[in-house]
LOKEKOL-803244 format. One record per residue (C-alpha): residue in three letters; x, y, z. Coordinates in pm, 1 decimal, padded with zeros to 6 digits. Example, Ala and Ser with C-alpha at 12.3 -4.5 7.8 and 13.67 -1.06 7.14 Angstrom:
+------+----------+----------+----------+
! resn !        u !        v !        w !
+------+----------+----------+----------+
!  ALA !  01230.0 ! -00450.0 !  00780.0 !
!  SER !  01367.0 ! -00106.0 !  00714.0 !
+------+----------+----------+----------+
% end
This chain:
+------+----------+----------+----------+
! resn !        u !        v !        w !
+------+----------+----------+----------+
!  UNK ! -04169.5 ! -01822.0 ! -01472.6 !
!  UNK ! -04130.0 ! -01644.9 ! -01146.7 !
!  UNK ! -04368.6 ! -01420.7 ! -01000.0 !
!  UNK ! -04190.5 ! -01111.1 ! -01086.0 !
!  UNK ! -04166.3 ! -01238.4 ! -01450.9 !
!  UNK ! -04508.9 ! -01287.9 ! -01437.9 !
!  UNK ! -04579.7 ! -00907.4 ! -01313.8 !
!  UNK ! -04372.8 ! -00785.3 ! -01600.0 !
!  UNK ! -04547.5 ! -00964.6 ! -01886.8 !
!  UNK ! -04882.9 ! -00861.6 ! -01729.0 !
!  UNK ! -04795.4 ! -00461.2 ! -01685.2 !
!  UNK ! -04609.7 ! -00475.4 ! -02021.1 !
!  UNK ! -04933.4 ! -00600.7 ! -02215.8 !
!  UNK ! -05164.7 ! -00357.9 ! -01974.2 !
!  UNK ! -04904.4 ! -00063.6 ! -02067.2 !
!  UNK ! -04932.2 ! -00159.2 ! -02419.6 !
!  UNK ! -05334.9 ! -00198.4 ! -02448.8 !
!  UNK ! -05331.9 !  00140.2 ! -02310.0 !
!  UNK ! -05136.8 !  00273.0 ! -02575.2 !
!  UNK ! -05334.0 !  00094.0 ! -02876.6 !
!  UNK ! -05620.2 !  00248.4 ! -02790.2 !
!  UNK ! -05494.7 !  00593.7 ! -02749.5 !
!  UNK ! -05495.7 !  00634.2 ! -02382.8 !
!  UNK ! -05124.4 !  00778.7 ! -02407.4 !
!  UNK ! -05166.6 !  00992.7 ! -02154.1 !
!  UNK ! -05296.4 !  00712.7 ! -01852.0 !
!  UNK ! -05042.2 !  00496.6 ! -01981.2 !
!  UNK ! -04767.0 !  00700.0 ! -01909.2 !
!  UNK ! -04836.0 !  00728.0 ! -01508.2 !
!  UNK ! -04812.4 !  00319.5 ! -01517.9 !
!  UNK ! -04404.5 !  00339.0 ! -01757.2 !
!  UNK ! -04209.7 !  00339.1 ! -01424.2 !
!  UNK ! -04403.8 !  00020.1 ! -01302.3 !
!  UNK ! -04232.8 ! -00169.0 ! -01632.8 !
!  UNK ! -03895.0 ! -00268.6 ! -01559.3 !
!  UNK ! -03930.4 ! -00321.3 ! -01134.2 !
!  UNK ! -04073.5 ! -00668.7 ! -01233.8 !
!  UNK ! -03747.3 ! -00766.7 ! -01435.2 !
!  UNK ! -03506.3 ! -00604.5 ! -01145.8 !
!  UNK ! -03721.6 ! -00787.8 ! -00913.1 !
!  UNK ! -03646.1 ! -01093.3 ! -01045.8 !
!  UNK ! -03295.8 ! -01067.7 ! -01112.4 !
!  UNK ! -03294.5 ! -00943.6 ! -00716.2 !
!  UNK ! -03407.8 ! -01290.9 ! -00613.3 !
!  UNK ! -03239.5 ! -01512.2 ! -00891.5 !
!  UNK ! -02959.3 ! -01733.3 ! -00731.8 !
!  UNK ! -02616.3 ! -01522.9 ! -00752.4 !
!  UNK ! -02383.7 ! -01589.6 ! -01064.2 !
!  UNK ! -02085.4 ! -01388.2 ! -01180.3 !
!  UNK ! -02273.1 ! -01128.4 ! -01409.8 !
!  UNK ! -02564.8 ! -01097.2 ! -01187.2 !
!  UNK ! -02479.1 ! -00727.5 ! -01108.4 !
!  UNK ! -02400.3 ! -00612.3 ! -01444.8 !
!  UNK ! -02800.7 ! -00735.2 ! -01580.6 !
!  UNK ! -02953.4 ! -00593.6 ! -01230.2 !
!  UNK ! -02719.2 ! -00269.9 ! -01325.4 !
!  UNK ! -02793.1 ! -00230.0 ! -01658.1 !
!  UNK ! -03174.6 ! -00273.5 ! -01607.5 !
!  UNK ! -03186.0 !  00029.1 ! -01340.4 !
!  UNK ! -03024.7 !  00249.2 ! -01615.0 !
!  UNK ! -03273.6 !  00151.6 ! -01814.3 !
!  UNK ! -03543.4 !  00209.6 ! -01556.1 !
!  UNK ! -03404.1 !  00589.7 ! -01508.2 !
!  UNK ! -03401.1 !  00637.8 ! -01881.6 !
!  UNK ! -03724.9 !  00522.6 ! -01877.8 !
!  UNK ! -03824.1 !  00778.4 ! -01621.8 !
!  UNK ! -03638.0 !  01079.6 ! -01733.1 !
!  UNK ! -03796.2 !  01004.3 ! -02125.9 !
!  UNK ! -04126.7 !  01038.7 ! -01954.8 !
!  UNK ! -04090.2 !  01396.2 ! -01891.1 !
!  UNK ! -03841.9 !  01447.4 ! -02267.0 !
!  UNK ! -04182.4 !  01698.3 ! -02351.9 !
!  UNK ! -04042.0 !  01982.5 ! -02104.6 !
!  UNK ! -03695.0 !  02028.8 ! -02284.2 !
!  UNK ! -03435.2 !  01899.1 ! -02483.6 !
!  UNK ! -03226.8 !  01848.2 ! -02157.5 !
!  UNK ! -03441.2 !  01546.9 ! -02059.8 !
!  UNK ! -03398.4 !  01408.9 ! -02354.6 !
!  UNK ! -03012.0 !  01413.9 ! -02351.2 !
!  UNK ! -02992.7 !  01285.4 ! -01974.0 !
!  UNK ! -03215.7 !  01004.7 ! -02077.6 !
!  UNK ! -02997.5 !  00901.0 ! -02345.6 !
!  UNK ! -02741.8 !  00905.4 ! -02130.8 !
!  UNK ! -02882.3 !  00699.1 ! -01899.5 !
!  UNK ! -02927.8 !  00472.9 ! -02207.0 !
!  UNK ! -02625.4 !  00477.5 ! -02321.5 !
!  UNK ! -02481.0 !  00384.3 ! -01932.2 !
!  UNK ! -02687.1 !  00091.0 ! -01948.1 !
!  UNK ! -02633.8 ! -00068.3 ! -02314.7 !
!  UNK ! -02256.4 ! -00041.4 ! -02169.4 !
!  UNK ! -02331.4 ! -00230.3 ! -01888.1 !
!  UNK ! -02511.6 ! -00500.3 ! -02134.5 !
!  UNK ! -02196.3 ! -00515.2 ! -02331.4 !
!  UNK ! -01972.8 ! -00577.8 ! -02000.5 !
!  UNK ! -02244.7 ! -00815.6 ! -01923.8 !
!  UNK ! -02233.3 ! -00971.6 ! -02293.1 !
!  UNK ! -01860.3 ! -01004.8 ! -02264.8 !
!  UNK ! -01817.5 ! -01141.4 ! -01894.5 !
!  UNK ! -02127.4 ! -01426.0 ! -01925.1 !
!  UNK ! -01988.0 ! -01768.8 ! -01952.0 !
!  UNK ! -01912.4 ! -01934.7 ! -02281.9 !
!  UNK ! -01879.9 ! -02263.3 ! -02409.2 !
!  UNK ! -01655.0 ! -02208.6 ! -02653.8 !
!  UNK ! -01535.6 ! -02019.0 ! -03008.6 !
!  UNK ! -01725.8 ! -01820.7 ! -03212.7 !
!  UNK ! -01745.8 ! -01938.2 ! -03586.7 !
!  UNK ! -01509.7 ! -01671.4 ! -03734.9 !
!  UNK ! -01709.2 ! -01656.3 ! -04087.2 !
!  UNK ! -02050.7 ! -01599.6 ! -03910.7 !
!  UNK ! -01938.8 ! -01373.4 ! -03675.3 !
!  UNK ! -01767.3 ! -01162.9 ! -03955.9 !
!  UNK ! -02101.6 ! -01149.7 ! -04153.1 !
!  UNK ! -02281.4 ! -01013.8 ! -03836.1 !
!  UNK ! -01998.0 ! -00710.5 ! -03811.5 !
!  UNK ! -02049.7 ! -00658.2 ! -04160.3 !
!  UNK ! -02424.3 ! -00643.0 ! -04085.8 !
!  UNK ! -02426.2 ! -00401.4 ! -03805.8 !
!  UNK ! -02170.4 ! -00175.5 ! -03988.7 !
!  UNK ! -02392.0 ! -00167.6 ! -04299.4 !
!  UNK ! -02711.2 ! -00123.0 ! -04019.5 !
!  UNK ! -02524.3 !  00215.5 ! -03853.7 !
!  UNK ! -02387.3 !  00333.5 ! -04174.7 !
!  UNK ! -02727.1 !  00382.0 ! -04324.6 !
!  UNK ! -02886.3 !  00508.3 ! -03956.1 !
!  UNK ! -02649.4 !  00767.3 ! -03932.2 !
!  UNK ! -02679.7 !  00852.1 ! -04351.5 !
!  UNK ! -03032.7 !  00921.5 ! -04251.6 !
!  UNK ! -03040.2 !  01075.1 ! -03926.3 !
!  UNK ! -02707.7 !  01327.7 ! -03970.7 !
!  UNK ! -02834.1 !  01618.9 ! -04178.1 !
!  UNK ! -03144.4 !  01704.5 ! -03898.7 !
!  UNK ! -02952.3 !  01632.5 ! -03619.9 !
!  UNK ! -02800.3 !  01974.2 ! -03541.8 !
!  UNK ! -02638.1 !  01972.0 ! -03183.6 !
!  UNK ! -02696.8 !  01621.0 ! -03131.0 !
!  UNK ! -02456.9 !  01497.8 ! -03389.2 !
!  UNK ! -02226.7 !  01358.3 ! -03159.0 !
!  UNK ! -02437.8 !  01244.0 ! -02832.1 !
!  UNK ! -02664.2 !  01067.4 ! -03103.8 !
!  UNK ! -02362.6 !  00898.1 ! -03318.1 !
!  UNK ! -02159.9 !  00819.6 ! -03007.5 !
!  UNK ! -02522.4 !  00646.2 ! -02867.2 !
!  UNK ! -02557.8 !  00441.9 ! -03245.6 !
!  UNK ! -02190.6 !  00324.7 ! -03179.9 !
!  UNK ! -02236.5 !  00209.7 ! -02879.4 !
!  UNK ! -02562.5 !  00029.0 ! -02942.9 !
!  UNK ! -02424.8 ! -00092.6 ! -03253.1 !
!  UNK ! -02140.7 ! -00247.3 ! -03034.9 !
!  UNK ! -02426.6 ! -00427.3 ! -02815.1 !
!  UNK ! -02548.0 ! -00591.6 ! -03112.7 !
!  UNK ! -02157.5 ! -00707.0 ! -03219.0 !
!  UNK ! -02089.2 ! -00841.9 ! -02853.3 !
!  UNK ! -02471.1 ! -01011.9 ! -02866.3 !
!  UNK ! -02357.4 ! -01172.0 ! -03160.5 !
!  UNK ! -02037.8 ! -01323.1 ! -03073.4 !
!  UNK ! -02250.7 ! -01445.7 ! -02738.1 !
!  UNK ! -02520.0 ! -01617.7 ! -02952.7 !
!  UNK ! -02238.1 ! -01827.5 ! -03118.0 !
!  UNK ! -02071.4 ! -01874.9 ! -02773.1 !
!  UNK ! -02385.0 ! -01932.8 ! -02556.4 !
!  UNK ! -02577.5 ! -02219.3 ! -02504.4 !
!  UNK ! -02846.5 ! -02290.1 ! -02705.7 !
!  UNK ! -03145.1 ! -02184.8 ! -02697.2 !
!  UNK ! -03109.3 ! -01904.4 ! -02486.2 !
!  UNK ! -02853.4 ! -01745.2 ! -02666.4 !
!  UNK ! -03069.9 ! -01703.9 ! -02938.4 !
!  UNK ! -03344.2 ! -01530.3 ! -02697.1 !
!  UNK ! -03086.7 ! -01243.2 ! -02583.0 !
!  UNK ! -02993.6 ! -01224.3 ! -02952.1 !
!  UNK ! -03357.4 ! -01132.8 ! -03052.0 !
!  UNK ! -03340.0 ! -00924.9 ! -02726.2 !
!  UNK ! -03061.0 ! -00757.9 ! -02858.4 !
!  UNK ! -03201.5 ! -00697.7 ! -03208.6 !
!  UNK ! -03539.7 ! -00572.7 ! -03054.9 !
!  UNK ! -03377.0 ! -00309.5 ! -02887.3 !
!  UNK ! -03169.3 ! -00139.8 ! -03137.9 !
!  UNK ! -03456.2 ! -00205.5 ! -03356.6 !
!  UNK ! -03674.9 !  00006.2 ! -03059.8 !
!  UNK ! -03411.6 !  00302.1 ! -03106.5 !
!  UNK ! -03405.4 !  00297.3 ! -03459.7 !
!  UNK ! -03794.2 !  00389.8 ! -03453.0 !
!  UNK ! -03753.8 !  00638.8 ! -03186.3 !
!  UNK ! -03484.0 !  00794.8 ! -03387.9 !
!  UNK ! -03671.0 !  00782.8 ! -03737.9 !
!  UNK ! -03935.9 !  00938.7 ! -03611.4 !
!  UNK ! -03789.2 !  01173.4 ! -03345.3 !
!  UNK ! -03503.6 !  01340.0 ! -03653.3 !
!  UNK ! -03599.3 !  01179.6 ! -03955.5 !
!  UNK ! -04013.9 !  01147.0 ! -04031.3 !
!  UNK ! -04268.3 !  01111.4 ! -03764.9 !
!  UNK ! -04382.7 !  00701.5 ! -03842.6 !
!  UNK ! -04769.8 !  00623.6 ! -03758.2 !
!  UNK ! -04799.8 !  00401.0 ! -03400.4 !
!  UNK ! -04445.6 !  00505.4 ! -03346.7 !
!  UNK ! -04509.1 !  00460.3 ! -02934.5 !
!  UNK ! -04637.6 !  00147.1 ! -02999.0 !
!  UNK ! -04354.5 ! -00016.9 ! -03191.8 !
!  UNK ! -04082.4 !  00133.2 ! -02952.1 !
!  UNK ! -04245.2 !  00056.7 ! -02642.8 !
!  UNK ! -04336.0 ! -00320.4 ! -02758.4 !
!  UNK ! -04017.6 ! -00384.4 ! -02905.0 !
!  UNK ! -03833.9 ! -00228.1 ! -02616.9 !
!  UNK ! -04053.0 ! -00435.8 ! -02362.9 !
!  UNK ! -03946.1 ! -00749.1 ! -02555.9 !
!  UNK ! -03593.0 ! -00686.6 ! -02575.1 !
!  UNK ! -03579.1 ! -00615.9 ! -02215.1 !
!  UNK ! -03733.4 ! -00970.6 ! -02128.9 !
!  UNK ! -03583.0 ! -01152.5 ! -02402.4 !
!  UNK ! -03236.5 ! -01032.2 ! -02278.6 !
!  UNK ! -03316.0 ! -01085.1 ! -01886.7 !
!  UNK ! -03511.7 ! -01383.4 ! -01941.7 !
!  UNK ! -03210.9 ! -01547.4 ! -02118.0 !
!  UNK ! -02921.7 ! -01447.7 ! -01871.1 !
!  UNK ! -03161.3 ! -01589.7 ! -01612.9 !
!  UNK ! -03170.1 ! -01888.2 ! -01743.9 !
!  UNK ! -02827.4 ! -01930.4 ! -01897.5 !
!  UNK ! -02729.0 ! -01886.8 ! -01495.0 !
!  UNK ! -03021.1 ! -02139.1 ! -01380.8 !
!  UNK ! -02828.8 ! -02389.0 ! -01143.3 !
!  UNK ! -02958.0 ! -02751.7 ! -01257.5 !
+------+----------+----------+----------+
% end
Protein backbone atom coordinates (compact mmCIF):
# COMPACT_ATOMS: atom_id res chain seq x y z
CA UNK A 1 0.00 0.00 0.00
CA UNK A 2 1.49 3.28 -0.97
CA UNK A 3 2.10 6.04 1.24
CA UNK A 4 -0.77 8.06 0.16
CA UNK A 5 -3.02 4.95 0.68
CA UNK A 6 -1.68 4.73 3.87
CA UNK A 7 -2.58 8.60 4.73
CA UNK A 8 -6.09 7.94 3.63
CA UNK A 9 -6.87 4.91 5.80
CA UNK A 10 -5.24 6.76 8.75
CA UNK A 11 -7.33 10.29 8.33
CA UNK A 12 -10.43 8.22 7.38
CA UNK A 13 -10.36 6.21 10.81
CA UNK A 14 -9.13 9.65 12.73
CA UNK A 15 -12.20 11.48 10.86
CA UNK A 16 -14.38 8.72 11.89
CA UNK A 17 -13.26 8.37 15.77
CA UNK A 18 -14.02 11.95 15.84
CA UNK A 19 -17.39 11.49 14.81
CA UNK A 20 -18.23 8.39 17.23
CA UNK A 21 -17.58 10.25 19.96
CA UNK A 22 -19.50 13.30 19.11
CA UNK A 23 -16.83 15.69 18.24
CA UNK A 24 -18.86 16.62 14.94
CA UNK A 25 -17.91 19.82 14.98
CA UNK A 26 -13.63 19.24 15.09
CA UNK A 27 -14.19 16.64 12.70
CA UNK A 28 -15.51 18.63 10.15
CA UNK A 29 -12.31 21.13 9.83
CA UNK A 30 -10.22 17.69 9.09
CA UNK A 31 -13.37 16.37 5.81
CA UNK A 32 -11.29 18.17 3.10
CA UNK A 33 -8.04 16.28 4.24
CA UNK A 34 -10.10 12.81 3.18
CA UNK A 35 -9.94 12.28 -0.37
CA UNK A 36 -6.19 14.23 -1.17
CA UNK A 37 -4.68 10.85 -0.01
CA UNK A 38 -6.66 8.80 -2.75
CA UNK A 39 -5.94 11.68 -5.58
CA UNK A 40 -2.50 11.54 -4.35
CA UNK A 41 -2.09 8.24 -5.14
CA UNK A 42 -3.75 7.96 -8.29
CA UNK A 43 -1.30 11.21 -9.15
CA UNK A 44 1.73 8.95 -8.78
CA UNK A 45 0.26 5.50 -9.98
CA UNK A 46 1.94 4.47 -13.36
CA UNK A 47 -0.34 5.98 -16.32
CA UNK A 48 -3.10 3.60 -17.84
CA UNK A 49 -5.96 4.51 -20.15
CA UNK A 50 -8.65 5.44 -17.42
CA UNK A 51 -6.24 7.05 -15.15
CA UNK A 52 -7.88 10.52 -15.69
CA UNK A 53 -11.39 9.56 -15.44
CA UNK A 54 -10.65 7.92 -11.42
CA UNK A 55 -8.23 11.11 -10.65
CA UNK A 56 -11.41 13.17 -12.23
CA UNK A 57 -14.04 11.67 -10.63
CA UNK A 58 -12.33 11.72 -7.16
CA UNK A 59 -11.84 15.72 -7.33
CA UNK A 60 -15.66 15.95 -7.89
CA UNK A 61 -16.00 14.11 -5.13
CA UNK A 62 -13.51 16.13 -3.12
CA UNK A 63 -15.60 19.50 -4.08
CA UNK A 64 -18.82 17.80 -3.10
CA UNK A 65 -17.25 16.98 -0.15
CA UNK A 66 -16.34 20.57 0.49
CA UNK A 67 -19.39 22.37 -0.62
CA UNK A 68 -21.63 19.60 1.79
CA UNK A 69 -19.53 20.96 4.57
CA UNK A 70 -21.08 24.27 4.53
CA UNK A 71 -25.03 22.50 3.17
CA UNK A 72 -26.10 24.22 6.98
CA UNK A 73 -26.10 27.91 5.38
CA UNK A 74 -28.75 27.16 2.57
CA UNK A 75 -30.35 24.88 0.41
CA UNK A 76 -28.09 26.22 -2.48
CA UNK A 77 -25.07 24.34 -1.07
CA UNK A 78 -26.77 21.54 -0.91
CA UNK A 79 -27.86 21.46 -4.62
CA UNK A 80 -24.24 22.51 -5.93
CA UNK A 81 -22.89 19.68 -3.90
CA UNK A 82 -25.06 17.25 -5.45
CA UNK A 83 -24.11 18.40 -8.43
CA UNK A 84 -20.76 18.03 -7.94
CA UNK A 85 -21.83 14.45 -7.03
CA UNK A 86 -23.61 13.75 -9.63
CA UNK A 87 -20.44 15.11 -12.12
CA UNK A 88 -18.38 12.66 -10.49
CA UNK A 89 -20.56 9.27 -10.28
CA UNK A 90 -20.62 10.18 -14.23
CA UNK A 91 -17.16 10.22 -14.48
CA UNK A 92 -17.12 6.66 -12.48
CA UNK A 93 -19.49 5.33 -15.02
CA UNK A 94 -17.17 6.59 -18.08
CA UNK A 95 -14.50 5.14 -15.99
CA UNK A 96 -16.59 1.78 -15.37
CA UNK A 97 -17.24 1.53 -19.06
CA UNK A 98 -13.70 2.46 -20.58
CA UNK A 99 -11.51 0.04 -17.91
CA UNK A 100 -10.24 -2.99 -19.63
CA UNK A 101 -12.16 -6.24 -19.74
CA UNK A 102 -11.46 -9.68 -20.16
CA UNK A 103 -14.32 -10.68 -21.62
CA UNK A 104 -18.49 -11.14 -21.62
CA UNK A 105 -20.65 -10.57 -19.02
CA UNK A 106 -22.90 -13.64 -18.04
CA UNK A 107 -26.19 -12.34 -19.57
CA UNK A 108 -28.49 -14.12 -16.75
CA UNK A 109 -26.44 -12.54 -13.85
CA UNK A 110 -26.13 -9.39 -15.22
CA UNK A 111 -29.98 -9.28 -15.88
CA UNK A 112 -30.66 -10.16 -12.16
CA UNK A 113 -28.40 -7.20 -11.06
CA UNK A 114 -30.66 -4.65 -13.44
CA UNK A 115 -33.55 -6.15 -11.99
CA UNK A 116 -31.98 -5.48 -8.57
CA UNK A 117 -31.09 -1.91 -8.94
CA UNK A 118 -34.49 -1.15 -10.63
CA UNK A 119 -36.35 -2.75 -7.71
CA UNK A 120 -33.49 -0.70 -5.30
CA UNK A 121 -34.55 2.96 -7.07
CA UNK A 122 -38.12 2.09 -7.42
CA UNK A 123 -38.60 1.77 -3.71
CA UNK A 124 -35.93 4.94 -2.95
CA UNK A 125 -37.83 7.13 -4.95
CA UNK A 126 -41.51 5.50 -3.48
CA UNK A 127 -40.11 6.75 -0.26
CA UNK A 128 -38.36 9.85 -0.81
CA UNK A 129 -41.03 11.57 -3.55
CA UNK A 130 -43.89 12.87 -1.43
CA UNK A 131 -41.28 15.25 0.95
CA UNK A 132 -39.23 16.15 -1.70
CA UNK A 133 -40.91 19.36 -2.90
CA UNK A 134 -38.53 21.29 -5.36
CA UNK A 135 -36.03 18.70 -5.40
CA UNK A 136 -38.08 16.15 -7.20
CA UNK A 137 -36.15 16.21 -10.18
CA UNK A 138 -32.35 17.17 -9.13
CA UNK A 139 -32.89 14.26 -6.50
CA UNK A 140 -34.51 11.56 -9.08
CA UNK A 141 -32.21 12.58 -11.91
CA UNK A 142 -29.13 12.05 -9.02
CA UNK A 143 -30.90 8.25 -7.99
CA UNK A 144 -30.78 7.53 -11.83
CA UNK A 145 -27.65 8.27 -12.30
CA UNK A 146 -26.24 6.53 -9.25
CA UNK A 147 -28.42 3.74 -9.95
CA UNK A 148 -26.66 3.59 -13.43
CA UNK A 149 -23.13 3.43 -11.48
CA UNK A 150 -24.24 0.44 -9.78
CA UNK A 151 -25.55 -1.24 -13.40
CA UNK A 152 -22.13 -0.34 -15.16
CA UNK A 153 -20.22 -1.68 -11.69
CA UNK A 154 -21.99 -4.70 -12.25
CA UNK A 155 -21.38 -5.57 -15.73
CA UNK A 156 -17.46 -4.63 -14.70
CA UNK A 157 -17.46 -7.17 -11.80
CA UNK A 158 -18.41 -9.92 -14.36
CA UNK A 159 -15.91 -8.44 -16.89
CA UNK A 160 -12.99 -7.60 -14.51
CA UNK A 161 -10.48 -9.61 -13.17
CA UNK A 162 -10.92 -11.24 -10.18
CA UNK A 163 -10.58 -10.21 -7.20
CA UNK A 164 -10.55 -6.72 -7.71
CA UNK A 165 -13.56 -6.50 -9.49
CA UNK A 166 -15.32 -7.61 -6.68
CA UNK A 167 -13.59 -4.73 -4.43
CA UNK A 168 -14.98 -1.80 -6.81
CA UNK A 169 -18.26 -3.74 -6.74
CA UNK A 170 -18.52 -3.42 -2.88
CA UNK A 171 -17.13 0.12 -3.60
CA UNK A 172 -19.87 0.66 -5.72
CA UNK A 173 -22.57 -0.75 -3.41
CA UNK A 174 -21.08 1.26 -0.39
CA UNK A 175 -21.65 4.32 -2.03
CA UNK A 176 -25.14 4.25 -3.16
CA UNK A 177 -25.70 2.58 0.05
CA UNK A 178 -23.89 6.07 1.68
CA UNK A 179 -26.62 8.17 -0.34
CA UNK A 180 -29.40 6.15 0.49
CA UNK A 181 -28.75 7.09 4.32
CA UNK A 182 -28.12 10.63 3.58
CA UNK A 183 -31.32 10.70 1.71
CA UNK A 184 -33.49 8.70 4.38
CA UNK A 185 -32.59 10.79 6.80
CA UNK A 186 -32.19 14.17 5.03
CA UNK A 187 -36.34 13.73 3.29
CA UNK A 188 -37.58 10.74 4.76
CA UNK A 189 -36.82 10.19 8.88
CA UNK A 190 -33.81 11.47 10.60
CA UNK A 191 -31.86 7.68 11.36
CA UNK A 192 -29.67 7.65 14.75
CA UNK A 193 -25.55 7.82 13.84
CA UNK A 194 -26.70 8.86 10.45
CA UNK A 195 -23.02 10.82 9.95
CA UNK A 196 -21.46 7.91 10.94
CA UNK A 197 -22.89 5.37 8.49
CA UNK A 198 -22.58 7.87 5.48
CA UNK A 199 -19.27 9.02 6.15
CA UNK A 200 -17.86 5.28 6.82
CA UNK A 201 -19.57 3.82 4.06
CA UNK A 202 -18.67 6.67 1.77
CA UNK A 203 -14.91 6.45 2.96
CA UNK A 204 -15.03 2.74 2.01
CA UNK A 205 -16.52 3.02 -1.24
CA UNK A 206 -14.11 5.62 -2.20
CA UNK A 207 -11.06 3.22 -1.40
CA UNK A 208 -12.65 0.13 -2.39
CA UNK A 209 -13.31 1.70 -5.87
CA UNK A 210 -9.70 3.49 -6.16
CA UNK A 211 -7.95 0.78 -4.54
CA UNK A 212 -9.30 -1.67 -7.19
CA UNK A 213 -8.72 0.44 -10.46
CA UNK A 214 -5.23 0.79 -9.00
CA UNK A 215 -4.61 -2.41 -8.98
CA UNK A 216 -6.56 -3.74 -11.93
CA UNK A 217 -3.90 -1.16 -13.84
CA UNK A 218 -0.79 -2.50 -11.66
CA UNK A 219 1.90 -3.31 -14.43
CA UNK A 220 3.34 -6.91 -13.38
Amino acid sequence: MSKYLKFFVGISVFYLLLIAIGKEDLAWYFKPLLLPGLLLATNESNNFPTKKWLFLALTFSWIGDVILMFADKGELFFIFGLVSFLIGHILFITLFIKQERIGAPNKLIFGIGILAVAAYLYTMLTILLPSLGDLKIPVSVYAFVISLMLVIAIRGALTWRNPMNILILNGAVSFVTSDSILAINKFFTPLPNASLLIMSTYLIAQYLITFGILKLNEKK
